[in-house]
C-alpha positions as CSV (number, residue, x, y, z in Angstrom):
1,X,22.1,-27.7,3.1
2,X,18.9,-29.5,2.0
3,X,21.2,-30.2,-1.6
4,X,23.9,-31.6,0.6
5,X,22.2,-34.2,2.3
6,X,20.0,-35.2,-0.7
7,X,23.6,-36.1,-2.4
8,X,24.9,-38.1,0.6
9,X,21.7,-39.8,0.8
10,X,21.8,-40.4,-3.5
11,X,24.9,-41.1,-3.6
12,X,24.5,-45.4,-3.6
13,X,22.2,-44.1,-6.9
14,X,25.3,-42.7,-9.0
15,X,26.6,-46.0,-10.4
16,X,23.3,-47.2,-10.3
17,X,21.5,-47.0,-13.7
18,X,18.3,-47.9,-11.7
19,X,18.7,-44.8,-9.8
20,X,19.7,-42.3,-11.9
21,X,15.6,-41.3,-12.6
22,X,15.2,-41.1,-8.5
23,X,19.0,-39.0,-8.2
24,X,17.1,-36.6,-11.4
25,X,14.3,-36.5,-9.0
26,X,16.0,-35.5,-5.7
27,X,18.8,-32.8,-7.8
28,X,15.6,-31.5,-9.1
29,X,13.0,-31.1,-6.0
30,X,14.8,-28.5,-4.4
31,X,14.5,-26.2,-7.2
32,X,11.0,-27.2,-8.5
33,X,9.7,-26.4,-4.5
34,X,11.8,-22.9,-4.6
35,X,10.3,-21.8,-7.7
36,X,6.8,-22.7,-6.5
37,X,6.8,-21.4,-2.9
38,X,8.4,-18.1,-4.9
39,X,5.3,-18.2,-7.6
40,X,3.3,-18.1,-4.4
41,X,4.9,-15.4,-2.6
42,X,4.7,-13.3,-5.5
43,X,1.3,-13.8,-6.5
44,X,0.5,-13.4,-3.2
45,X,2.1,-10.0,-2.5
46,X,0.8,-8.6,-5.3
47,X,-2.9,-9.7,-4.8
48,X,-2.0,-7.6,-1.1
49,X,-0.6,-4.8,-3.8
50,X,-3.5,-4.2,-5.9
51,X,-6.5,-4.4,-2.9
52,X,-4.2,-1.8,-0.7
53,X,-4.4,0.7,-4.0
54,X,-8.0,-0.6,-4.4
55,X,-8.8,-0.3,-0.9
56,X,-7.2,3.6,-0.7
57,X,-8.7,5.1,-3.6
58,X,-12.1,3.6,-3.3
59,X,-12.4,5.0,0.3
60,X,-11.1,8.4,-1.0
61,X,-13.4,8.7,-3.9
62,X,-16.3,7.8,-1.2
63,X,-15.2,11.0,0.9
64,X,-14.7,13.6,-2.0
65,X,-18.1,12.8,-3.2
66,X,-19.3,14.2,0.5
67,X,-19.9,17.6,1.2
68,X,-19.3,16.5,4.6
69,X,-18.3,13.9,7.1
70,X,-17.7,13.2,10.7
71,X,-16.0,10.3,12.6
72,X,-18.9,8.0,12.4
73,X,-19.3,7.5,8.9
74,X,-15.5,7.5,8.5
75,X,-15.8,4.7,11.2
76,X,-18.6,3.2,8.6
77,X,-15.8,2.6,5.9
78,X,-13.8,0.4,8.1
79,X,-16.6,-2.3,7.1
80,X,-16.0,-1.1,3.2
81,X,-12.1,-1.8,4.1
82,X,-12.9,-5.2,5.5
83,X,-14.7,-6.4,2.5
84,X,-12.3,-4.7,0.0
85,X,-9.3,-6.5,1.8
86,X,-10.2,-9.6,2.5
87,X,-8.7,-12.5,2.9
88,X,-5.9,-10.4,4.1
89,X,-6.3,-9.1,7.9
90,X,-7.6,-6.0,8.3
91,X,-6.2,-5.0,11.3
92,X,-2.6,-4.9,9.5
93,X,-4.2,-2.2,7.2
94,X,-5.0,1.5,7.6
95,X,-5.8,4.7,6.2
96,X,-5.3,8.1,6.5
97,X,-7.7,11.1,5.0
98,X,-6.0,14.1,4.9
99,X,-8.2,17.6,3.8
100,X,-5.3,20.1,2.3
101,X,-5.5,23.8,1.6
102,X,-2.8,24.5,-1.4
103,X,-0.7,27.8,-0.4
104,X,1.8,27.7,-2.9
105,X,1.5,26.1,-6.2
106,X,5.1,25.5,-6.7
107,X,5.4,26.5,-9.9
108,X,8.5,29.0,-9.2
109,X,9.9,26.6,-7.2
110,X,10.0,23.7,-9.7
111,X,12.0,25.9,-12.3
112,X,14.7,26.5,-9.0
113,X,14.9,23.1,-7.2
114,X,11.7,21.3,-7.7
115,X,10.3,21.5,-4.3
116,X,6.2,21.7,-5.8
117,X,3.1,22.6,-4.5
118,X,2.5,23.0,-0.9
119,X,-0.4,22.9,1.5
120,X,-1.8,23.6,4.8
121,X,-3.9,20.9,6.9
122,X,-7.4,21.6,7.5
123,X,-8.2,18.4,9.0
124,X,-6.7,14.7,9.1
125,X,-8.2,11.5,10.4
126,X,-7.2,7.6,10.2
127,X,-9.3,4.5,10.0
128,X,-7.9,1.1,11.2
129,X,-5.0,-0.1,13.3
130,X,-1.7,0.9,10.9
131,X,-2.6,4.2,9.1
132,X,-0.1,6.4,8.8
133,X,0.5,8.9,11.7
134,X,-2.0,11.7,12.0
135,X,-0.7,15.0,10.1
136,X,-2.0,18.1,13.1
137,X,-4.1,21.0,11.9
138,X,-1.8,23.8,10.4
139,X,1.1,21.8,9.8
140,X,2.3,21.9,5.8
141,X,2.1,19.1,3.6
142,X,4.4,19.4,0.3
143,X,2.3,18.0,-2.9
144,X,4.3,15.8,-5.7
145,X,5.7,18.4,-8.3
146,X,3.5,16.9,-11.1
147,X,0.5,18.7,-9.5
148,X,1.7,22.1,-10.4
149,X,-0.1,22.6,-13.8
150,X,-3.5,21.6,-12.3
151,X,-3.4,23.0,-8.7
152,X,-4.3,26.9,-7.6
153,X,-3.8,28.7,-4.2
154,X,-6.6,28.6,-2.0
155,X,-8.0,24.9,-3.6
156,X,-8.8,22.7,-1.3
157,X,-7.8,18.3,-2.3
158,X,-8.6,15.2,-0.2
159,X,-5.3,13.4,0.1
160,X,-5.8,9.6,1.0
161,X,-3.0,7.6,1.9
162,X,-3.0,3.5,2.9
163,X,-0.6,1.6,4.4
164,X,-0.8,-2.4,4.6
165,X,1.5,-4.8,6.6
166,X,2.1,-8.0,4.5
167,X,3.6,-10.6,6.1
168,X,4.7,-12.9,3.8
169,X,4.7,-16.8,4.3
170,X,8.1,-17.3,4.1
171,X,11.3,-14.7,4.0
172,X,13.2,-16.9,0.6
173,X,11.9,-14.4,-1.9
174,X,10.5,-11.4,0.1
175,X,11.6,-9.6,3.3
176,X,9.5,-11.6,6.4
177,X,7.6,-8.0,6.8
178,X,6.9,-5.3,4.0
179,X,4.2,-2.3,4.2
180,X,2.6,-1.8,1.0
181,X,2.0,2.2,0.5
182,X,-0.5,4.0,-1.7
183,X,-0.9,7.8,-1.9
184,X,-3.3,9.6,-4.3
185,X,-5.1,13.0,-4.2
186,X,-8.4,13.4,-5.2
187,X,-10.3,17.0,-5.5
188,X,-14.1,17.1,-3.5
189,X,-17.0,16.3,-6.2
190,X,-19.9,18.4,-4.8
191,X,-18.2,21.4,-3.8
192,X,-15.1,23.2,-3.1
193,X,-14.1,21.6,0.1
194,X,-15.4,18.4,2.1
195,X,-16.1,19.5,5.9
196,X,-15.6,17.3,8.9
197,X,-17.0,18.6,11.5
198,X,-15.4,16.5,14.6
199,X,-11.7,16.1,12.8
């Protein structure tokens, strides 16, 4: 559309030897602004990217090192989060900290169907306005097949997983709204489980 009227409005320029450096100009604009607003985008959403995986497996180190934690010092992070995600808003980004009790280490399973390890939740808490929902106490939790080899039954893993809503600046490139996930498991440092007393 933006093309079209260019030409109409260019088109006094085509016999014109005068104008045929302004008619370069104006058939060459619309692409030179796409492919910059697109570098932008990109650069942009992938900056959102890396501080969302940051942001997740910094906070989940932090709580395996604990041997334990309770709602106020998970509510302490949020201010870790902030920092880690700025410029970006933080209310558009959450997590959620998941202890896991493995009942089942898959390994049977992966040479039928590939199902892998599964867990039982001890406890599950979230910290800031779009973490993912709140897994309840007892419910099971099925672990990525990969673990297999270096889980046992009875082991107990912290499972942190973010969730950031990027908006982007314009929908050319990117879909107007996208949540960035990140997942990753992390076994408690100073012992065999990490307790949290008001979870």
């Amino acid at each position: 559309m933006i093309i079209k009227y260019l030409l109409a409005k260019s088109a006094k320029y085509v016999t014109d030897k005068k104008g045929s450096v302004t008619l370069e100009f104006l058939l060459v604009l619309p692409i030179m602004v796409a492919l910059y607003i697109g570098a932008s985008e990109f650069s942009s959403f992938f900056e959102a990217n890396r501080k969302t995986i940051r942001a997740s497996r910094l906070i989940g180190d932090i709580v395996s090192q604990q041997d334990s934690i309770d709602t106020n010092k998970l509510y302490d992070l949020s201010f870790a989060i902030r920092e880690l995600m700025r410029p970006y808003e933080v209310r558009k980004f959450g997590i959620l900290i998941t202890s896991i009790e493995i009942k089942s280490n898959g390994k049977d399973e992966i040479k039928g169907n590939g199902r892998g390890p599964a867990g039982e939740v001890i406890w599950s808490r979230d910290i800031g306005h779009n973490a993912p929902p709140i897994k309840s106490k007892g419910s099971t939790v099925r672990l990525p097949p990969k673990l297999a080899s270096v889980v046992f039954i009875g082991q107990k893993i912290i499972l942190t997983e973010g969730n950031f809503e990027y908006k982007t600046h314009s929908s050319l490139f990117i879909k107007n709204i996208k949540n960035i996930f990140d997942d990753i498991y992390i076994w408690p440092r100073n012992g065999s489980e990490v307790l949290c007393n008001d979870c």
